[in-house]
TILUM-25196 format. One line per 2 residues: number of its first residue (from 1); their letters; for each residue y, x, z of N, C-alpha, C, O. Coordinates in steps of 0.001 Angstrom, whole numbers. Atoms other than C-alpha are relative to their C-alpha. Layout:
N
NUM> A> Y/X/Z/Y/X/Z/Y/X/Z/Y/X/Z | ...
END
This chain:
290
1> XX> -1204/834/0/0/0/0/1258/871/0/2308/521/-539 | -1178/-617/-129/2237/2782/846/519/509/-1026/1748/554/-1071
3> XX> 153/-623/1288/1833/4426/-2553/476/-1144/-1184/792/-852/-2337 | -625/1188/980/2909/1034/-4267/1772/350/301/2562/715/-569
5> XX> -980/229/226/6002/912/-2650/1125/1071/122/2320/940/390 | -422/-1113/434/6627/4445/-3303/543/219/-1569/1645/621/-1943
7> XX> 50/777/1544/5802/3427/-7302/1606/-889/12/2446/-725/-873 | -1148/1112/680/8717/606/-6935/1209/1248/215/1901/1617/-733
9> XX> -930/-894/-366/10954/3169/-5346/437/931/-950/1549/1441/-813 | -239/-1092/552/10661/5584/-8115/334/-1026/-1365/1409/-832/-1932
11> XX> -856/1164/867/11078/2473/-10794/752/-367/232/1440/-615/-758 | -1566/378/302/14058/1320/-9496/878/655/-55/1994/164/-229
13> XX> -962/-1110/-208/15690/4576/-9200/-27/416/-1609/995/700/-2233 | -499/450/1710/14929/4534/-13044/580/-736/-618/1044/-473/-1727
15> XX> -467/1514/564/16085/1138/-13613/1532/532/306/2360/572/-604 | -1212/-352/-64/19148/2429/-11887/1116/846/-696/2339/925/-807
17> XX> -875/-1133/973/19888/5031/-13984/885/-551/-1109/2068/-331/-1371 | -529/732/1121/20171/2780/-16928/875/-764/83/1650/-951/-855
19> XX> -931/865/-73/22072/470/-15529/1254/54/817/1609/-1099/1062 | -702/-450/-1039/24783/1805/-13190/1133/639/-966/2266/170/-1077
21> XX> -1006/-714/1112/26339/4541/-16092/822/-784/-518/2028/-645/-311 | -1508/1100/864/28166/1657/-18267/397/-496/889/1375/-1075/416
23> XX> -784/493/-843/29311/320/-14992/1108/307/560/2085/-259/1051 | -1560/-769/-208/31254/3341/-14583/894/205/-1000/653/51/-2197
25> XX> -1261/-415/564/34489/4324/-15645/-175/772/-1379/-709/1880/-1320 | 1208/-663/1094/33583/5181/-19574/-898/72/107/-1361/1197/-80
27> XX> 1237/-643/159/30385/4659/-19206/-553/-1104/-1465/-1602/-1025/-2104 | 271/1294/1306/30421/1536/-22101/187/939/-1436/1052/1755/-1755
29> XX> -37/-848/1716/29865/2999/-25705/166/-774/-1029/317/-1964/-755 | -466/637/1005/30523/1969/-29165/-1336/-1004/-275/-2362/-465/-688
31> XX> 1156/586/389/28047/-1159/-29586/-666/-107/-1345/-1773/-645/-1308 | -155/161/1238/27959/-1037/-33335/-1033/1441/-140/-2034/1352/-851
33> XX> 965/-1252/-17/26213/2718/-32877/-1181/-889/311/-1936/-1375/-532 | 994/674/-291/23948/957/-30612/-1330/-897/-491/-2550/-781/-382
35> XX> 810/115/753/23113/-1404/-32703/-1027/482/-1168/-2183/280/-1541 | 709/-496/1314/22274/170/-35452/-1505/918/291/-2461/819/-478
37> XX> 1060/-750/-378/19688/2944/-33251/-1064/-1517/344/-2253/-1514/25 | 1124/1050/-158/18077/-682/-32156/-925/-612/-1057/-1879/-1361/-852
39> XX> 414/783/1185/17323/-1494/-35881/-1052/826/-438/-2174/435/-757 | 772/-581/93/16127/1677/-36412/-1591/-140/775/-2658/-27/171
41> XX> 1377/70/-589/13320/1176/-33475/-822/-1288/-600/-2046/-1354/-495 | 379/1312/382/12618/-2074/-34865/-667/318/-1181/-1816/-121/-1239
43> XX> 662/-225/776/11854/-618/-38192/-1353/605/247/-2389/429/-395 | 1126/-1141/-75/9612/1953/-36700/-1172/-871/633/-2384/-703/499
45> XX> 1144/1291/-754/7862/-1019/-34712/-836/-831/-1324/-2038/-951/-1562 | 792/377/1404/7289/-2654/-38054/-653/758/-1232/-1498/270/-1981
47> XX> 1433/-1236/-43/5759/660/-39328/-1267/-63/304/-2245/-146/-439 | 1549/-1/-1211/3008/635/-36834/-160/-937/82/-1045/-1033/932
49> XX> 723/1428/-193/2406/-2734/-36911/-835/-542/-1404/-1787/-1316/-1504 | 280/157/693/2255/-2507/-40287/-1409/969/-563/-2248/510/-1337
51> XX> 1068/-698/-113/-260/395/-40240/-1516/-819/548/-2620/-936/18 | 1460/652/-149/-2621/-1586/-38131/-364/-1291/-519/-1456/-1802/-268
53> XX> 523/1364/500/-2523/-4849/-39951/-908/414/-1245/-1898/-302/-1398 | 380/-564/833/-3667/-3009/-42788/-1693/1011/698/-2806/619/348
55> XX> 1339/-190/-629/-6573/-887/-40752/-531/-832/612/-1335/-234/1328 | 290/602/-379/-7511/-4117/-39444/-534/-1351/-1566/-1082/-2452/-1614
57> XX> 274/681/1026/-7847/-5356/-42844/971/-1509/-322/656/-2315/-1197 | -1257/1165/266/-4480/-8173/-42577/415/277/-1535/707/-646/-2296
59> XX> -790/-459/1667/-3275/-6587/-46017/-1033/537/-503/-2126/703/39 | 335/-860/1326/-4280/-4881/-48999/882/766/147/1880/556/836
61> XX> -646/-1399/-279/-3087/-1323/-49442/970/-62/-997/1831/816/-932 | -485/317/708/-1500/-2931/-52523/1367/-405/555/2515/-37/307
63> XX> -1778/614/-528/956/-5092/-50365/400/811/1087/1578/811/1446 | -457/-699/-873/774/-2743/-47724/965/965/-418/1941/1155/307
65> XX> -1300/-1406/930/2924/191/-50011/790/-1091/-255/1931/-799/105 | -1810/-20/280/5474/-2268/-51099/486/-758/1082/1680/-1048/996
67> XX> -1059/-218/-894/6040/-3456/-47507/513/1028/592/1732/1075/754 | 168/-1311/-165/5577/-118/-46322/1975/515/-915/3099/604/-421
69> XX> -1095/-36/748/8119/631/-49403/1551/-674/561/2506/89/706 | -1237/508/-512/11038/-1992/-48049/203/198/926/1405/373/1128
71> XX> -391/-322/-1191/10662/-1336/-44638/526/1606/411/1305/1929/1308 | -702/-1487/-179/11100/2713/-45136/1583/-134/-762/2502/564/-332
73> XX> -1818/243/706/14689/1525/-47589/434/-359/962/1250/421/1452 | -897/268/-1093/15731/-500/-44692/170/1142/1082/1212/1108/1736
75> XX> 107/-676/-1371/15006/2190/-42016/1168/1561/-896/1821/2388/-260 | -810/-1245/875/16931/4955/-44511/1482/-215/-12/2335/668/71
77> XX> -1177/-45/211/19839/3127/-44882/1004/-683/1283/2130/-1158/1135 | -276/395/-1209/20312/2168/-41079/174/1715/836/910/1976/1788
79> XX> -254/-889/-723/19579/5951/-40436/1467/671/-514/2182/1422/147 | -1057/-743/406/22288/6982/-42424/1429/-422/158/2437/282/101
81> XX> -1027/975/-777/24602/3990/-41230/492/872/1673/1627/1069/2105 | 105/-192/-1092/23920/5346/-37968/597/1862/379/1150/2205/1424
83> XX> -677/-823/-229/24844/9007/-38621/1364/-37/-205/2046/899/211 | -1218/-654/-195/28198/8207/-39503/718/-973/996/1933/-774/1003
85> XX> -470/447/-1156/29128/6161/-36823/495/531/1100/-193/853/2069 | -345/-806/-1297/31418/7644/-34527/-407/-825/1313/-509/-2052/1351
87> XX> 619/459/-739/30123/7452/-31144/1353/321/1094/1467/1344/1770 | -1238/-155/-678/33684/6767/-29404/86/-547/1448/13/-1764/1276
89> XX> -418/852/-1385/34287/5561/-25420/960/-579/-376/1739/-89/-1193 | -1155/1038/-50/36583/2419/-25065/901/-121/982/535/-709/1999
91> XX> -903/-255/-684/39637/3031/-23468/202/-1106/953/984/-1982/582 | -366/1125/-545/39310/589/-20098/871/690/904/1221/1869/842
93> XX> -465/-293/-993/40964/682/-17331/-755/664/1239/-1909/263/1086 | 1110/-218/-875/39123/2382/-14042/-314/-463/600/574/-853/1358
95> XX> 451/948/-933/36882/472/-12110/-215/701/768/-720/1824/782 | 467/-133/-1811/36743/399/-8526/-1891/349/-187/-2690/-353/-806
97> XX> 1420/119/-324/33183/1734/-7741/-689/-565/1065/-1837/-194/1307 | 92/290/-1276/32945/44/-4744/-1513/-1142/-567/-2721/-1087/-340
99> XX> 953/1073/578/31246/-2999/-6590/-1968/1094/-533/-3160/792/-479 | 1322/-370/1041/28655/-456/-8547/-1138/-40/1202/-2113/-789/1256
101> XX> 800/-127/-912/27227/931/-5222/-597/-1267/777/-1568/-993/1482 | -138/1314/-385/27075/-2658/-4063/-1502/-267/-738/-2505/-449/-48
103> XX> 630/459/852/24903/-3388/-7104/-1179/503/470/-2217/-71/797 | 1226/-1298/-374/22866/-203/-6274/-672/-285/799/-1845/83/866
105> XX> 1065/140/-1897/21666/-1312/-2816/-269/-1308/-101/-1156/-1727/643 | 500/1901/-122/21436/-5295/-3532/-998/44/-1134/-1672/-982/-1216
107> XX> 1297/-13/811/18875/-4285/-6386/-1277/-34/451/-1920/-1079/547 | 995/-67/-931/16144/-3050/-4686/291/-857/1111/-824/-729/1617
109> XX> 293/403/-1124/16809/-5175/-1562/-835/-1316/-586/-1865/-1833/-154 | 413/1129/540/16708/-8107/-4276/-1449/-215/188/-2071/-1012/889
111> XX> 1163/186/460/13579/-7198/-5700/-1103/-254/609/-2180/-760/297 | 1471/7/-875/11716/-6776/-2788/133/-643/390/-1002/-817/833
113> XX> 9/1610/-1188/12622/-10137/-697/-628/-821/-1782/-1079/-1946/-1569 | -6/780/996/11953/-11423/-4663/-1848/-37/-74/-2507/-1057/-275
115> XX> 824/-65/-123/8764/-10107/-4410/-1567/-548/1014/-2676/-1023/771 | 324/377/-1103/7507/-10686/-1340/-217/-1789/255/-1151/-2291/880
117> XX> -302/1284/230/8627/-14441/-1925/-1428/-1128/-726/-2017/-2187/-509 | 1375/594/1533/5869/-15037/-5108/-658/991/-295/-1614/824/-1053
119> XX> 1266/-923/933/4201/-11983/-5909/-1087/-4/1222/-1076/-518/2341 | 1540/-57/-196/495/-11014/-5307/-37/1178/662/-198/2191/-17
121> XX> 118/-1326/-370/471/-8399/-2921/-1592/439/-194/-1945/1596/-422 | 1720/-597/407/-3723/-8482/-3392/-284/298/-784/-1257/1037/-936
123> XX> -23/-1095/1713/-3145/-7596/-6912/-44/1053/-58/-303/1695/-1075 | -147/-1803/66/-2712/-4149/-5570/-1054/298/233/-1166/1524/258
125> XX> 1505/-853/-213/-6470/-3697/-4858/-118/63/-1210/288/-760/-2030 | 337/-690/1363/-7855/-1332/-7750/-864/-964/-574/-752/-1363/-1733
127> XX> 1027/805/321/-10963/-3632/-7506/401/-1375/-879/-250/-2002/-1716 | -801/1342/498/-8961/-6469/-8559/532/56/-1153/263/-736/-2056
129> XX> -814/-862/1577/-6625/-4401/-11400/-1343/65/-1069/-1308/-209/-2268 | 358/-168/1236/-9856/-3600/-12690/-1066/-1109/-359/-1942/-936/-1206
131> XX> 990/971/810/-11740/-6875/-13102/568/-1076/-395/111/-2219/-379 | -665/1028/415/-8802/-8357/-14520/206/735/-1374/823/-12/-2132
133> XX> -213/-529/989/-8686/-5886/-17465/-462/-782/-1225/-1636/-1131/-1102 | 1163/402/1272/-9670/-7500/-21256/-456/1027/-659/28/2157/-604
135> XX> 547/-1096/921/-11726/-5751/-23561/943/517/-987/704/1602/-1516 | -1002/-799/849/-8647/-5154/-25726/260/954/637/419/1837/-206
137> XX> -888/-1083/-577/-7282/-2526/-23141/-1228/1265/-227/-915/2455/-172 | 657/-1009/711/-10592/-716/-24339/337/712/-808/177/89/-1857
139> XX> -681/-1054/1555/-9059/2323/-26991/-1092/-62/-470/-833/360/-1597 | 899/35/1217/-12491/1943/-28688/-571/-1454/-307/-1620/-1717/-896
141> XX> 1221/1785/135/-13508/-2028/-28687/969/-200/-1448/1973/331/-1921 | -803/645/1562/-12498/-3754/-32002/614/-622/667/646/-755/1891
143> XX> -757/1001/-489/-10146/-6156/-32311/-930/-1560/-401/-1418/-2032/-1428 | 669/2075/-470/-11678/-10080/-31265/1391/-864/-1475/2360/-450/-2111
145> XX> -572/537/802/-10515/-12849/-33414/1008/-391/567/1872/-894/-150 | -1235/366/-1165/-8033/-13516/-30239/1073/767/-12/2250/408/-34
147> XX> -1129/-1158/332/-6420/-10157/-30562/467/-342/-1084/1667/-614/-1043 | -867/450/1745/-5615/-11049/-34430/1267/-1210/677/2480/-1126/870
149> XX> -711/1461/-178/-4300/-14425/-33438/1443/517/827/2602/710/460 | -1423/-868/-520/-2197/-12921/-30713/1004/1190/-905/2230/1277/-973
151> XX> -1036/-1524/836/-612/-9857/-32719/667/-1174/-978/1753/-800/-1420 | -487/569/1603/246/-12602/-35634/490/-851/992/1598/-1037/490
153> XX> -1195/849/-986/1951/-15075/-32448/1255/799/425/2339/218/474 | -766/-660/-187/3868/-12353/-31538/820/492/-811/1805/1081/-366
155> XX> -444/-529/1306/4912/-11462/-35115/608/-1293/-404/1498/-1259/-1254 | -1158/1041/799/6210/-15226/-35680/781/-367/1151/1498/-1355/993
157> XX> -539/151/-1495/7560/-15123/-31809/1110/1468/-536/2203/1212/-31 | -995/-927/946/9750/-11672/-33904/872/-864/-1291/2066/-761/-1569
159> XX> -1360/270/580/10854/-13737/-36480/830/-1086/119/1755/-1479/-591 | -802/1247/-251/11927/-16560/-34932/1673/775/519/2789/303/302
161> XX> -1214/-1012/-514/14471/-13488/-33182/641/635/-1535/1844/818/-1720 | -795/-690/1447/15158/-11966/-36878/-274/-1043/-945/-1476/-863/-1140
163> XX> 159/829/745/15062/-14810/-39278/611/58/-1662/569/-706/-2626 | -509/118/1322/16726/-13588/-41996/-678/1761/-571/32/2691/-955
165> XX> 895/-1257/74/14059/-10564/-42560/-1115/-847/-1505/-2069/-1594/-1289 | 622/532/1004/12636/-11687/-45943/-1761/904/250/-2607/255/865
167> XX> 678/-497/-247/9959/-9399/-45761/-710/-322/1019/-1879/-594/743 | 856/363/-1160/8731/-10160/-42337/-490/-1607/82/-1352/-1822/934
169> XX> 121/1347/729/8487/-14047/-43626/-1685/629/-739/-2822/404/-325 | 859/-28/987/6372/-12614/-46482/-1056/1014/1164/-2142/1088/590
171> XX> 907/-445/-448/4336/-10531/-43776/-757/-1008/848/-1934/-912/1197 | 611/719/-1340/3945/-13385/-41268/-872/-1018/-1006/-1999/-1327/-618
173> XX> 632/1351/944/2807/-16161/-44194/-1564/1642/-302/-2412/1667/590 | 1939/-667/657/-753/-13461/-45567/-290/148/1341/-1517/244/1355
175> XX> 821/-411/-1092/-1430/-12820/-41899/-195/-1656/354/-1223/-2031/918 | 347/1687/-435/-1291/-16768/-41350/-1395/182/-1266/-2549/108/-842
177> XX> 1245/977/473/-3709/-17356/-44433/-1289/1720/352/-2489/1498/191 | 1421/-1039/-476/-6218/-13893/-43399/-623/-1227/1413/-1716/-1364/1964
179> XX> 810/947/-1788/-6504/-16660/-40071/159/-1647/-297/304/-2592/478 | 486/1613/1043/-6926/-19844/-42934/787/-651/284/506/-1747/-200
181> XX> -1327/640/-424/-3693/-21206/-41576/858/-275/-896/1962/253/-1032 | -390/494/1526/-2911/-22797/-44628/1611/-316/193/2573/380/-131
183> XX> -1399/497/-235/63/-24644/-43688/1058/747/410/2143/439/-81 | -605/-1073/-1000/1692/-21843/-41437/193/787/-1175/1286/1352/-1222
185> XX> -423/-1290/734/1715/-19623/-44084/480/-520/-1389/1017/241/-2194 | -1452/416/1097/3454/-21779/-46804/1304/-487/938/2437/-681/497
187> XX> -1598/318/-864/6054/-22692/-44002/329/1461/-304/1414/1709/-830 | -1237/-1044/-272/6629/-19041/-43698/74/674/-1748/1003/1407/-2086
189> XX> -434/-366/1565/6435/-18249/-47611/1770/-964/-635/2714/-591/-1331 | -1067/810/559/9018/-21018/-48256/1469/872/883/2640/922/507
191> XX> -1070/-600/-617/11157/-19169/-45968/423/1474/-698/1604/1797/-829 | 157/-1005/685/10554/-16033/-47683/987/-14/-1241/2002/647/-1464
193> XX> -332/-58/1288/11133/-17106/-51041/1580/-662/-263/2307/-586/-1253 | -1411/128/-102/14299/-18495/-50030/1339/573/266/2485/306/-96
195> XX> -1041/-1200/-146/15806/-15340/-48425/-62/692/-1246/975/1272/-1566 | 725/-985/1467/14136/-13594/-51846/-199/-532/-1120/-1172/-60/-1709
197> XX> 320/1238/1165/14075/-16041/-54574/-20/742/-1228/-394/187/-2262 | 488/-1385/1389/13862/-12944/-57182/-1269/643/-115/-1516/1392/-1060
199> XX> 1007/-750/87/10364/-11922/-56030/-623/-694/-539/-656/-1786/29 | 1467/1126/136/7482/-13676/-57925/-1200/608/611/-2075/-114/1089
201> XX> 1367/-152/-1205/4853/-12007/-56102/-32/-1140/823/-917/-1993/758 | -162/774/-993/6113/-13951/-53374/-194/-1762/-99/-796/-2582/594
203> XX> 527/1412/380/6482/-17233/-55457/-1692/-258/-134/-2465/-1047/410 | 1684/674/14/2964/-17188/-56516/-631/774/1109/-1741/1085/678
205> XX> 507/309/-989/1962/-16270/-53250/-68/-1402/932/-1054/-2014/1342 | -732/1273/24/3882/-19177/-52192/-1029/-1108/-482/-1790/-1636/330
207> XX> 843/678/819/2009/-21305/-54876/-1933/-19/403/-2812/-881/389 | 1331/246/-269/-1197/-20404/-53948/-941/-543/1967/-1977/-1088/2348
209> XX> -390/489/-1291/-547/-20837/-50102/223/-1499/146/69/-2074/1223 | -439/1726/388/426/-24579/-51294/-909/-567/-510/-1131/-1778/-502
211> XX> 1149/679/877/-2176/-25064/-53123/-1303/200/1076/-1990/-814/957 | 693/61/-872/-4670/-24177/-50352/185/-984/898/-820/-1647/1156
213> XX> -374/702/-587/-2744/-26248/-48119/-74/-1551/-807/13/-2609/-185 | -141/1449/735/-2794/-29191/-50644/-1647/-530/-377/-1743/-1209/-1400
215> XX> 1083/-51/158/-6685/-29416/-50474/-449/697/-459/-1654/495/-608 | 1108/-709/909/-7648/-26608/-52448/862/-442/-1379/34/-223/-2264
217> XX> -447/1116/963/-5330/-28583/-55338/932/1310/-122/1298/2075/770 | -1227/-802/-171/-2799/-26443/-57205/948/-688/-565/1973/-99/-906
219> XX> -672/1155/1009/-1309/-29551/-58978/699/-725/804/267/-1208/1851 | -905/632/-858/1899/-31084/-57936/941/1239/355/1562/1748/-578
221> XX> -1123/-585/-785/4099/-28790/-55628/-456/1282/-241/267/2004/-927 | 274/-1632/1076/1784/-25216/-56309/580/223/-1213/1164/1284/-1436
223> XX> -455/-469/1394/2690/-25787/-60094/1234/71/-239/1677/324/-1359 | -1616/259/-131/6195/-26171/-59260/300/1895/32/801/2570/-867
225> XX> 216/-1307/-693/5846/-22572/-57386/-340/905/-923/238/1967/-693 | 544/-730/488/3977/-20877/-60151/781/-191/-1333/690/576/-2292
227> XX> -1458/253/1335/6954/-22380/-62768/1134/1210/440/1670/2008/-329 | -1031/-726/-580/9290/-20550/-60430/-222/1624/-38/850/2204/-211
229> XX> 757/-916/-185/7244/-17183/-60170/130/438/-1694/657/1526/-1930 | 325/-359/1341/6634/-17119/-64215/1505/254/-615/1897/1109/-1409
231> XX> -1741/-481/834/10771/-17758/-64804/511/1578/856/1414/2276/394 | -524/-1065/-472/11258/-14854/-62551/-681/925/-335/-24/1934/-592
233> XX> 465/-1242/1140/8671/-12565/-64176/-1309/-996/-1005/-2428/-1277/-576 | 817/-274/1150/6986/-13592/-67435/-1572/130/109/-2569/-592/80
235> XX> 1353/-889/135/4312/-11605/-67359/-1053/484/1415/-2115/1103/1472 | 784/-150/-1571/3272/-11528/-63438/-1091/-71/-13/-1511/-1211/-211
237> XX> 1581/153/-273/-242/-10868/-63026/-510/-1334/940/-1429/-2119/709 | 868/1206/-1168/-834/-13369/-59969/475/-1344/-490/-334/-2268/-565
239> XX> -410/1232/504/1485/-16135/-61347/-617/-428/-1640/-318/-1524/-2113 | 529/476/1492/-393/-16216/-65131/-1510/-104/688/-2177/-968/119
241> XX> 1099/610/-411/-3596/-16368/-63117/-156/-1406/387/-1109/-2102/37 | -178/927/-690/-2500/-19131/-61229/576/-1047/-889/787/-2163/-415
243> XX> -786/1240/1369/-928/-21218/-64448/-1023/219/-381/-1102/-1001/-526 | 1386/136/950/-4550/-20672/-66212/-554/-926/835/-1044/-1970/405
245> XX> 1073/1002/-1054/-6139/-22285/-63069/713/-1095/21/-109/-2000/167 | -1004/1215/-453/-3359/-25048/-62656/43/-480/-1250/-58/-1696/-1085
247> XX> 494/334/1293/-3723/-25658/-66335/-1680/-515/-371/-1881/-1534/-1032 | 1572/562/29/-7919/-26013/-66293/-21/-1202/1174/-749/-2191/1090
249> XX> 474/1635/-725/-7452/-28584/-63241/764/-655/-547/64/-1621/-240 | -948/784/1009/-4957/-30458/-65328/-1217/-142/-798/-1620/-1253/-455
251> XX> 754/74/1645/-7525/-30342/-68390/794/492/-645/376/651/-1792 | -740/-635/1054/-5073/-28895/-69951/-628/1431/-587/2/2452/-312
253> XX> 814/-1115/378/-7593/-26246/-71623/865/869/-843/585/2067/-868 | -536/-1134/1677/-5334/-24610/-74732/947/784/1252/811/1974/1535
255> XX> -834/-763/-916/-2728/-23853/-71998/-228/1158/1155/502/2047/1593 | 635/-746/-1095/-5095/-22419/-69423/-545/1306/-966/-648/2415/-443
257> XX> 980/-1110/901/-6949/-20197/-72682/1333/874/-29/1411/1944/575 | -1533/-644/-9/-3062/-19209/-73436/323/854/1441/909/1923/1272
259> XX> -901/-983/-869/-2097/-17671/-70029/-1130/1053/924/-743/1827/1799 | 796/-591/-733/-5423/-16196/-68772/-624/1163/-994/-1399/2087/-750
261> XX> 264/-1057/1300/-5524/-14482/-72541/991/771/-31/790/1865/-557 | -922/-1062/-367/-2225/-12940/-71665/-267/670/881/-311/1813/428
263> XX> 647/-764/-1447/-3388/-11496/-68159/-1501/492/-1003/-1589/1719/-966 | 954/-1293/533/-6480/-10065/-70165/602/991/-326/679/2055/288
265> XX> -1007/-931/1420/-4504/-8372/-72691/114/987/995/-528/2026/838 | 94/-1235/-754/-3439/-6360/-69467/-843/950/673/-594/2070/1119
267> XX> 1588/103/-1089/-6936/-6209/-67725/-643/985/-787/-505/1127/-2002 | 1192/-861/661/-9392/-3776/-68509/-1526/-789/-402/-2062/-1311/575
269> XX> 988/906/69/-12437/-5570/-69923/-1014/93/739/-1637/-843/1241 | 1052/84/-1312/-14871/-3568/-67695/228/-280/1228/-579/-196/2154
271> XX> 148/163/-2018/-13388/-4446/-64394/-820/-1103/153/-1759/-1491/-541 | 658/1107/-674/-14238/-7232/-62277/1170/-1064/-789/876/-1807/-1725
273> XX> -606/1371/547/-11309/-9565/-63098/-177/-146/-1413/-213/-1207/-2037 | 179/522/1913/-11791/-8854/-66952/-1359/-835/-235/-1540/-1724/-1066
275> XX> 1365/886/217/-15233/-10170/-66657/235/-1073/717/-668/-1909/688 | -387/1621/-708/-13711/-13101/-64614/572/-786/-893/330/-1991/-955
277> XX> -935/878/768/-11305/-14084/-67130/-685/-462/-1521/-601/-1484/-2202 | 751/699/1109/-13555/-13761/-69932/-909/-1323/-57/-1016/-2258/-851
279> XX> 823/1516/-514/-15928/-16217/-68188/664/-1110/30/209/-2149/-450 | -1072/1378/-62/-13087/-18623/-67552/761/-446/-1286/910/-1625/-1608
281> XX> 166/399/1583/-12119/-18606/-70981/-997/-679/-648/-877/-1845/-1024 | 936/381/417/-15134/-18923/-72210/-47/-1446/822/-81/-2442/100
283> XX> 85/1549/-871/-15269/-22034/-69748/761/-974/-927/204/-1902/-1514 | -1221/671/509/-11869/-23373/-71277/-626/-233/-1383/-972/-1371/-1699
285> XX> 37/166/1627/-12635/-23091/-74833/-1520/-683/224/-1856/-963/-926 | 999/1005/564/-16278/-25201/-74246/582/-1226/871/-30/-2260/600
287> XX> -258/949/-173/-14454/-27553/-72254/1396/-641/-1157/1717/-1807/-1391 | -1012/742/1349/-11670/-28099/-75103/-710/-329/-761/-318/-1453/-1072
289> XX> 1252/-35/1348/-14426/-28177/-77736/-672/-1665/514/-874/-2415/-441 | 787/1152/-114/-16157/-31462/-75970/747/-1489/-487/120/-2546/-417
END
């Protein structure tokens, strides 16, 4: 017990540190610096988050490089924001310290009548600490389908705080459908494609996110999505897939042979998708023929 409240003693004398300096006389700094080093950590948080969604199999290494890609532009042009920011004190007036020391000694007295009040002093047996541990705090257990779920609550519990993060939209909607969360992840595509309305990746992600959500159906509000996706690129690999398929459930066969014969054209015939598309052709052209 004594060794705990040795522990708080040496945490609040940290806590103090941080918080006592801007209380003094110059101790407030330019917030605008500030901010900007906070954006930076934020990027670097979405780094590493983005690393393990990807070794956890949330992404493809495909979408992982071009978030990877936007999130190192944003973090480049925040570091360089950030070097020229003079880092100036604001000319106040001097405060009485009378108040700080005040602060200093009603902290700790707080904490501990705060404590004492509602906390668990039996929490401090080890025995207790350690048969409350989960298997996540294991460094070698996988991650449970609980851990996913959590990391991706916490990631739309981030952008409800940054909301105008196009990117983190388009990260939170594929980690919704990796956890079949159909709906969840065209809410957060529509959000996406609204901060970003130039990406078609995103549209026909969008589109196909809608179309999962619409039974499995890509007809109606998907084909809307995959109109939007094709005026913004042409030639998009995922959006001419997705107009061949939205065209064959239509019946519309000549249209579906038309945009899944353009996406060959780019395809290699031995991969996997070239032998997909030929098959689906071949589908189209004996269902036009009947």
């Amino acid at each position: 017990m004594m060794l705990f409240w040795i522990t708080c003693a040496v945490f609040v004398a940290i806590a103090l540190a941080f918080v006592i300096p801007p209380l003094l006389p110059g101790g407030r700094k330019d917030t605008k610096s500030d901010d900007k080093a906070a954006n930076v950590e934020v990027y670097r948080d979405q780094l590493s988050e983005l690393d393990a969604d990807l070794q956890n199999g949330i992404v493809s290494k495909e979408q992982y490089q071009q978030d990877k890609d936007e999130i190192e532009r944003r973090l480049l042009e925040d570091i360089a924001a950030l070097g020229k920011t003079p880092d100036k004190t604001l000319s106040e007036p001097t405060r009485a310290k009378t108040p700080v020391y005040a602060i200093a000694l009603l902290i700790p007295l707080f904490a501990t009548a705060l404590y004492l009040k509602i906390g668990n002093p039996a929490g401090l047996n080890p025995n207790a600490i350690a048969a409350g541990r989960s298997s996540a705090e294991r460094p070698n257990a996988p991650m449970s389908q609980q851990d996913i779920e959590n990391n991706v609550a916490k990631l739309a519990k981030r952008m409800e705080q940054n909301p105008g993060d196009a990117s983190g939209w388009a990260m939170l909607a594929r980690s919704y459908m990796t956890l079949e969360k159909y709906g969840e992840a065209a809410n957060a595509y529509a959000k996406a494609t609204a901060l970003k309305p130039d990406d078609a990746d995103v549209w026909a992600d969008y589109a196909f996110a809608a179309g999962m959500a619409n039974n499995k159906s890509l007809l109606g509000q998907p084909t809307e999505f995959i109109k939007k996706a094709l005026g913004v690129d042409p030639e998009n690999p995922k959006a001419l897939e997705l107009a061949g398929s939205a065209a064959f459930e239509a019946k519309n066969y000549k249209d579906a042979i038309t945009y899944w014969q353009r996406l060959l054209e780019k395809t290699p015939r031995n991969s996997e998708l070239g032998a997909a598309l030929v098959e689906r052709i071949d589908q189209a052209k004996t269902e036009a023929a009947k």
